[in-house]
KENU-757096 format. One record per residue (C-alpha): residue number from 1; residue in three letters; x, y, z. Coordinates in pm, whole numbers, plus 50000, padded with zeros to 5 digits. Example, Ala and Ser with C-alpha at 12.3 -4.5 7.8 and 13.67 -1.06 7.14 Angstrom:
% KENU-757096
pos  code  px  py  pz
1  ALA  51230  49550  50780
2  SER  51367  49894  50714
% end
This chain:
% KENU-757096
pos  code  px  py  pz
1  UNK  09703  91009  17479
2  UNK  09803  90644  17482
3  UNK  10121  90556  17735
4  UNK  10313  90464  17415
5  UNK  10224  90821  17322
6  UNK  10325  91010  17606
7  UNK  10670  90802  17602
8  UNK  10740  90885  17270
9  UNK  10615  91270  17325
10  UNK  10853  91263  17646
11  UNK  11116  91142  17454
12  UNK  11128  91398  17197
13  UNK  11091  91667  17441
14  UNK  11410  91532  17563
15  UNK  11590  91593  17233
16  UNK  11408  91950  17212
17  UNK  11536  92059  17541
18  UNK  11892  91939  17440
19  UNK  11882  91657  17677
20  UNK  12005  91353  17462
21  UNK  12278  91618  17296
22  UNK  12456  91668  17647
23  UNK  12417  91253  17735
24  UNK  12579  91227  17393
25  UNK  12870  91476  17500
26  UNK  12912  91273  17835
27  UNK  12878  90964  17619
28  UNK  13234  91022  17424
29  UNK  13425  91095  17768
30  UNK  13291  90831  17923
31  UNK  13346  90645  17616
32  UNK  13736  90782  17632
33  UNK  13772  90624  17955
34  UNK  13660  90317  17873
35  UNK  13890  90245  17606
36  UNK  14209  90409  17810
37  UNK  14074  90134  18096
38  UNK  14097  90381  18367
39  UNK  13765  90390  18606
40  UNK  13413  90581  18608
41  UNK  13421  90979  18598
42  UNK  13365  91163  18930
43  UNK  13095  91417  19026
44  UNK  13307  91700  18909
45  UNK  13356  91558  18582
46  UNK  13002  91409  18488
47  UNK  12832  91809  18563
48  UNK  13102  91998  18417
49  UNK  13066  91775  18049
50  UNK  12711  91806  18072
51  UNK  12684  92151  18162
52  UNK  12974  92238  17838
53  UNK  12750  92010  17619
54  UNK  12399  92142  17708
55  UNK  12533  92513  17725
56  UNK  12684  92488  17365
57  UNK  12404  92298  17148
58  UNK  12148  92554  17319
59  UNK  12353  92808  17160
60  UNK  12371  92676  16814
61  UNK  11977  92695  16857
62  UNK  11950  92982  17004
63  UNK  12207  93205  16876
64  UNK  12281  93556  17058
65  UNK  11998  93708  16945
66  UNK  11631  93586  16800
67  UNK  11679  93727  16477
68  UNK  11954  93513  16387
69  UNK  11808  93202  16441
70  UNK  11832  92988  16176
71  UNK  11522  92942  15876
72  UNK  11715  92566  15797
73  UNK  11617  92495  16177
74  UNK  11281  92588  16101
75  UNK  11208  92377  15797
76  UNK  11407  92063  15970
77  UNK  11215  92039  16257
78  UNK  10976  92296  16316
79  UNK  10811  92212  16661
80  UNK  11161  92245  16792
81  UNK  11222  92544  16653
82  UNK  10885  92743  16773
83  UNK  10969  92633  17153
84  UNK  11340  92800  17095
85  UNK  11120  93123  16892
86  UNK  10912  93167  17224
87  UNK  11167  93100  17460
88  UNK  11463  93259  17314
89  UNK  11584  93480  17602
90  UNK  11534  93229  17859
91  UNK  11743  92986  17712
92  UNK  11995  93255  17688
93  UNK  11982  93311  18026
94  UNK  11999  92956  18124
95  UNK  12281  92850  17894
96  UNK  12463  93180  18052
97  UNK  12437  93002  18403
98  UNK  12504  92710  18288
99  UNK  12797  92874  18163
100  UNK  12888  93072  18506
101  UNK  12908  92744  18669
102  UNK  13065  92536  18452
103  UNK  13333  92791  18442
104  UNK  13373  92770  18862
105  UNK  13342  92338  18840
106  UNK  13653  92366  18555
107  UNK  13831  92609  18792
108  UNK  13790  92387  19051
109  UNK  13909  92072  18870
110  UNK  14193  92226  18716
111  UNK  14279  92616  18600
112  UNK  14269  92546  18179
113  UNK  13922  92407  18219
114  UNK  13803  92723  18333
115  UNK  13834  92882  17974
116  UNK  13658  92605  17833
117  UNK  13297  92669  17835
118  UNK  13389  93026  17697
119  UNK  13564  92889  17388
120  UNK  13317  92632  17328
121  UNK  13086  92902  17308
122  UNK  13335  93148  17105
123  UNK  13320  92839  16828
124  UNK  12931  92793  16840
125  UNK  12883  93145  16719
126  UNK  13191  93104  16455
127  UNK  13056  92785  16332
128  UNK  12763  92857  16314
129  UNK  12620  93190  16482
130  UNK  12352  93314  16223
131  UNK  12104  93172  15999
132  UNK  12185  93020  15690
133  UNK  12172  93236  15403
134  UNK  12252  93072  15041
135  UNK  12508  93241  14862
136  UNK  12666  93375  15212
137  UNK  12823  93013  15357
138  UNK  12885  93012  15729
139  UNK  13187  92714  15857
140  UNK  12921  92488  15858
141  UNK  12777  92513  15501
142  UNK  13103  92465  15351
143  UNK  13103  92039  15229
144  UNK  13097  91763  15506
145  UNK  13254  92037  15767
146  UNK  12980  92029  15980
147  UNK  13010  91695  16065
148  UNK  13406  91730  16095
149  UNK  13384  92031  16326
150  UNK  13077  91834  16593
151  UNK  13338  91519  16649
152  UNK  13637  91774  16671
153  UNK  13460  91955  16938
154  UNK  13314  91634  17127
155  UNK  13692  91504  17133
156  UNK  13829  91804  17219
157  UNK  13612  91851  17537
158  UNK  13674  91513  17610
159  UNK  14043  91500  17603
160  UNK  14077  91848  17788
161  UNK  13914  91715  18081
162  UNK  14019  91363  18074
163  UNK  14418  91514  18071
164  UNK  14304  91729  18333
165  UNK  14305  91429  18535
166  UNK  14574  91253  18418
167  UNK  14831  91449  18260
168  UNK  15038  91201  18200
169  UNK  14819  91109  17865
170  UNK  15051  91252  17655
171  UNK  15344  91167  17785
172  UNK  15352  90788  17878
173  UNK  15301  90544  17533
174  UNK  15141  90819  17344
175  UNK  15030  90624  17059
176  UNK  14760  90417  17268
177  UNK  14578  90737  17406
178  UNK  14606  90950  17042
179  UNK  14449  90585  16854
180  UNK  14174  90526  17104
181  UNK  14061  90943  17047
182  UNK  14132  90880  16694
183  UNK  13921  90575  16690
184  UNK  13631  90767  16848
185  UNK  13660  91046  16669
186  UNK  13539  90824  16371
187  UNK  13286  90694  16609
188  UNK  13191  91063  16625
189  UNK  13184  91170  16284
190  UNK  12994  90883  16155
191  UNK  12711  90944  16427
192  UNK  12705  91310  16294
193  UNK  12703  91192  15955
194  UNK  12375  90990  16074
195  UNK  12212  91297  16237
196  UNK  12247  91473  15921
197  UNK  12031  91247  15697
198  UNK  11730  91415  15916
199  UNK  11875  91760  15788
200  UNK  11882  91690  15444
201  UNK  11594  91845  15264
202  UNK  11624  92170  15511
203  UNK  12048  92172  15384
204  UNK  12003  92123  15050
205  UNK  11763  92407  15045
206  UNK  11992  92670  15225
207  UNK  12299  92579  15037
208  UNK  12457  92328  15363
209  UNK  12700  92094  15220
210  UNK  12635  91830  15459
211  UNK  12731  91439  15313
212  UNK  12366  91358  15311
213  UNK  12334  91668  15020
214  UNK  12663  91542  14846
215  UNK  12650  91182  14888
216  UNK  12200  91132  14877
217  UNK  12078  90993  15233
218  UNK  12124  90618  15120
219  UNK  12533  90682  15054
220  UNK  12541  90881  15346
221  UNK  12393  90611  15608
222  UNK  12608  90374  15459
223  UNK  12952  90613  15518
224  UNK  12844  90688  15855
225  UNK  12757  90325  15913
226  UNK  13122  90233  15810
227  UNK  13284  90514  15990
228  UNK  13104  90395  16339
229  UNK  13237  90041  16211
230  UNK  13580  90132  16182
231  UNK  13606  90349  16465
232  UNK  13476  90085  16680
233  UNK  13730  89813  16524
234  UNK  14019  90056  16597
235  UNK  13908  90050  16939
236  UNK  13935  89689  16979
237  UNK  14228  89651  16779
238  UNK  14407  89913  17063
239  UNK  14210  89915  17380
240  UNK  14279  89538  17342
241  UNK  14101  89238  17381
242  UNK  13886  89332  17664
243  UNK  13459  89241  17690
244  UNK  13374  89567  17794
245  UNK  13520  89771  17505
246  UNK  13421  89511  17256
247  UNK  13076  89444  17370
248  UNK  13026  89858  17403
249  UNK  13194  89862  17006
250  UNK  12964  89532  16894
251  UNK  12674  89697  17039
252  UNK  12757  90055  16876
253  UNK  12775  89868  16522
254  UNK  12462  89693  16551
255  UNK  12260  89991  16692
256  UNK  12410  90214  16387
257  UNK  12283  89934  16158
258  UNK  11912  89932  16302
259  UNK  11880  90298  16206
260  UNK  11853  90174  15810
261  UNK  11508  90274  15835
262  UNK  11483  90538  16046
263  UNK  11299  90895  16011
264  UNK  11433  91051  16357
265  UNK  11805  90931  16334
266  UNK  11904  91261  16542
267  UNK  11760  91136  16924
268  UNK  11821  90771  16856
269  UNK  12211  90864  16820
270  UNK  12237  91106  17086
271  UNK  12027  90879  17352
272  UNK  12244  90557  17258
273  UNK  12578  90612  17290
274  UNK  12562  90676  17701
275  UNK  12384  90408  17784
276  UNK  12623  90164  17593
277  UNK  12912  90279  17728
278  UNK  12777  90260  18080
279  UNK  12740  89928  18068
280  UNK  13051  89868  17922
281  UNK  13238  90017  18235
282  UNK  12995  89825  18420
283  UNK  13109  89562  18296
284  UNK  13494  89637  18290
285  UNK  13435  89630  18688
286  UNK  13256  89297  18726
% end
């Protein structure tokens, strides 16, 4: 195998071992801080998101038990889905520490963030925590919820912890901090939108009304293109005039406009978004 290979192969594996899904969940807090202007996350912080983040995708993989993983998984992206097949109770048993300690690290940072990891998982398995059987529509299957429901639940982790620190946010000028979520929230949902569009044929079949099955892929990458546009514009618009948050929104825009032509939209998305708002706060301290 060629190096280009085994980077590529490596980089997948990421994805399948819900890697790039937990950067993507520390992506929109650290994003969140970036456009409030306050500094980098602590230790506390950075494990505790990516714990929540890994813990709860595994789970919408996983499911409690093996036979209710889900046949649309299987036809999406079928390498992915043997590894979780074979390896079903160990991921349950890692996703359960993960869970354990996540629970002790939100303790630690403040009391409510202790009950977080368990009703993160509590909506996994109401969202989505069987198969997907046509004719019998979980939350997910019903139209464009599933995309609705993955921002929700990135902001919402997000905020809880961010207020955690600074619970203040809702207090002092509370329009700023609830148009900067709202602004990423859109951020959110169009970059779910995009993951979709790899989903599509594997939807359509089991009756998931994702945009990419109502709108056809081509309408879909364009709504999620504009939703990442004007999410990003909002962000600017509020967060003011600042290089950090507008070079981390420019570069957002263009890297949602390179995926045009891609076939794996799913990793690109999830591996982006941390990255980009790294060097945005980066930047904002320079």
């Amino acid at each position: 195998m060629s190096h280009g290979n085994r980077l590529i192969a490596g980089y997948r594996w990421l994805g399948y071992t819900a890697v790039w899904p937990a950067a993507y969940a520390l992506g929109v807090y650290v994003l969140l801080r970036l456009a409030l202007n306050a500094p980098l996350p602590d230790g506390l912080d950075i494990i505790y998101i990516l714990l929540v983040g890994h813990a709860c995708y595994l789970l919408d993989r996983v499911k409690v038990s093996d036979h209710r993983q889900d046949p649309a998984d299987a036809m999406a992206l079928p390498q992915r889905s043997l590894l979780y097949a074979r390896q079903g109770s160990a991921i349950r048993a890692v996703l359960v520490l993960e869970v354990v300690v996540a629970v002790a690290i939100g303790v630690a940072i403040h009391p409510v963030l202790g009950a977080i990891p368990l009703l993160g998982l509590i909506t996994v398995h109401l969202y989505a925590g069987r198969g997907a059987t046509p004719g019998s529509p979980r939350f997910k299957d019903l139209p464009a919820l599933k995309a609705f429901i993955v921002a929700t639940g990135h902001l919402a982790l997000a905020v809880a912890v961010f207020w955690a620190g600074n619970p203040g946010l809702l207090t002092d000028a509370v329009w700023i901090p609830l148009s900067v979520v709202a602004g990423i929230w859109l951020i959110v949902i169009g970059d779910a939108t995009l993951c979709d569009i790899d989903d599509e044929h594997a939807d359509r079949a089991f009756d998931t009304y994702s945009p990419a099955v109502l709108l056809g892929r081509r309408r879909a990458w364009r709504l999620a293109a504009g939703l990442v546009t004007l999410g990003s514009a909002v962000l600017v618009v509020v967060a003011g005039p600042r290089l950090a948050i507008g070079g981390a929104a420019g570069l957002l825009v263009i890297s949602t406009l390179l995926t045009r032509a891609n076939t794996n939209h799913r990793d690109f998305v999830d591996a982006r978004l941390l990255p980009i708002v790294l060097i945005g706060m980066l930047a904002a301290m320079v």
